[in-house]
N, C-alpha and C positions, 0 to 999 in steps of 0.2 A: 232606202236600202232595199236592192231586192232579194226578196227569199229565191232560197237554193234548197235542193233537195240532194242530198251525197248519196251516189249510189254506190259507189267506192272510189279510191286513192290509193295510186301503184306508187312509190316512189323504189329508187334501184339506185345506188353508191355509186359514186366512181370507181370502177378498179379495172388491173390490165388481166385482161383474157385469152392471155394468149393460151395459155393452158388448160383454156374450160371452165375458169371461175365464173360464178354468176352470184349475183345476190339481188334478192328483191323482196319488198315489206309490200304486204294489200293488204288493205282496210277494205271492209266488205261485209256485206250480209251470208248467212247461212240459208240454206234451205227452208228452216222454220223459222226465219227473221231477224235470228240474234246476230247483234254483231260482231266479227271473230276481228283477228288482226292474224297472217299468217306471214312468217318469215320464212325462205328459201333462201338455203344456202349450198353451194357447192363450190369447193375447192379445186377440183381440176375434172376432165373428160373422166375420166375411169371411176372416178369417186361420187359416190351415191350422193343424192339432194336431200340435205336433214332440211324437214319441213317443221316447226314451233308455231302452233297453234295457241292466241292468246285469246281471253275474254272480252270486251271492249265495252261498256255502260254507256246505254245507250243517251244517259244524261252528259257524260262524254263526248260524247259524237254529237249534240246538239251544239254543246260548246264551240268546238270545231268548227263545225259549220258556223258560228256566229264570227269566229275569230276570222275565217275563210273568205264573210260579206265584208264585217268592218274593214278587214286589212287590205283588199282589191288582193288578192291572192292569183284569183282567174285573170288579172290584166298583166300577169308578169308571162302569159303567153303570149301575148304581143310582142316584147320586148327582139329586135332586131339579130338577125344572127351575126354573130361574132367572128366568122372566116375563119379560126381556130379549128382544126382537127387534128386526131392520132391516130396512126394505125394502131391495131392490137392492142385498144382502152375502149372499153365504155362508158363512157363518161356518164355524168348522174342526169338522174331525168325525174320528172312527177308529171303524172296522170290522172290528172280529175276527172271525172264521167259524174256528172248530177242531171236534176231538172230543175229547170229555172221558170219563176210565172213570167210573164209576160204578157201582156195587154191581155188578163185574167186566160189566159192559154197556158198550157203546161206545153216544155217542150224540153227535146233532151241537147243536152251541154258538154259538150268535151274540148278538157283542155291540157295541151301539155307545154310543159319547158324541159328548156336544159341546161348545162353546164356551157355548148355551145350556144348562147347567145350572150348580146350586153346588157349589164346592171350596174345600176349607178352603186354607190354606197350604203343607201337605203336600201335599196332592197335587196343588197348580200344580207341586209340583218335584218329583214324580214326571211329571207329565206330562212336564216339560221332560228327564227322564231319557228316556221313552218315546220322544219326538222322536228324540234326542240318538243313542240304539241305535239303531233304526230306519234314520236317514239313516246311520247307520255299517256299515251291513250291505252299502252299494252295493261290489262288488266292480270287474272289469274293463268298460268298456263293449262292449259285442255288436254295440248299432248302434243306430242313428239315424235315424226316416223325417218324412217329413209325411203327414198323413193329410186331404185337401181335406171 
């Protein structure tokens, strides 16, 4: 198994934007190391970005990461694109950024998928596992702003 290092994790919903919605969850580090989880949300162009800031235990995020090696999580960026598009949707996507060792080298790793490509069976339920962790990682909330 090789170790990974999570520097953070975007994942962002499917939804239609035609009117400026956005939504997107990052797992991340802070400034002085802790790790937060923050949710952005916006409803339409004119309407402010309510930003929820969660806690995230850092025994948590090791978890994660274990679940991330065992499961081949980073090989579902491989997976072929699907020729499937919509206009006015954004479809769901995840974004890994870690360091992975390698022949004892540390180097940096980025990987993304999305709703456009193919996935057998397995790993829509892997995926739904990925989600499932993930959203379970939010700890206490920190806080709350708008962003105009």
């Amino acid at each position: 198994m090789k170790k990974i290092n999570l520097r953070s994790v975007r994942y962002s919903p499917g939804y239609c934007d035609m009117r400026g919605e956005s939504h997107s969850v990052t797992l991340g580090q802070n400034k002085d190391g802790s790790w937060v989880m923050e949710c952005r949300d916006r409803r339409m162009h004119s309407s402010p970005t309510v930003v929820v800031t969660y806690e995230v235990a850092p025994e948590a995020v090791e978890e994660f990461e274990a679940f991330v090696i065992r499961k081949r999580v980073l090989s579902l960026g491989k997976r072929p694109k699907s020729g499937l598009f919509a206009t006015d949707y954004s479809p769901w996507s995840y974004s890994i950024d870690c360091n992975k060792t390698r022949f004892g080298r540390t180097v940096s790793d980025y990987c993304r998928f999305s709703e456009y490509q193919k996935y057998s069976g397995s790993d829509r339920e892997l995926l739904k596992e990925l989600n499932s962790r993930l959203m379970g990682l939010k700890g206490n909330k920190l806080s709350e702003t708008e962003e105009e």
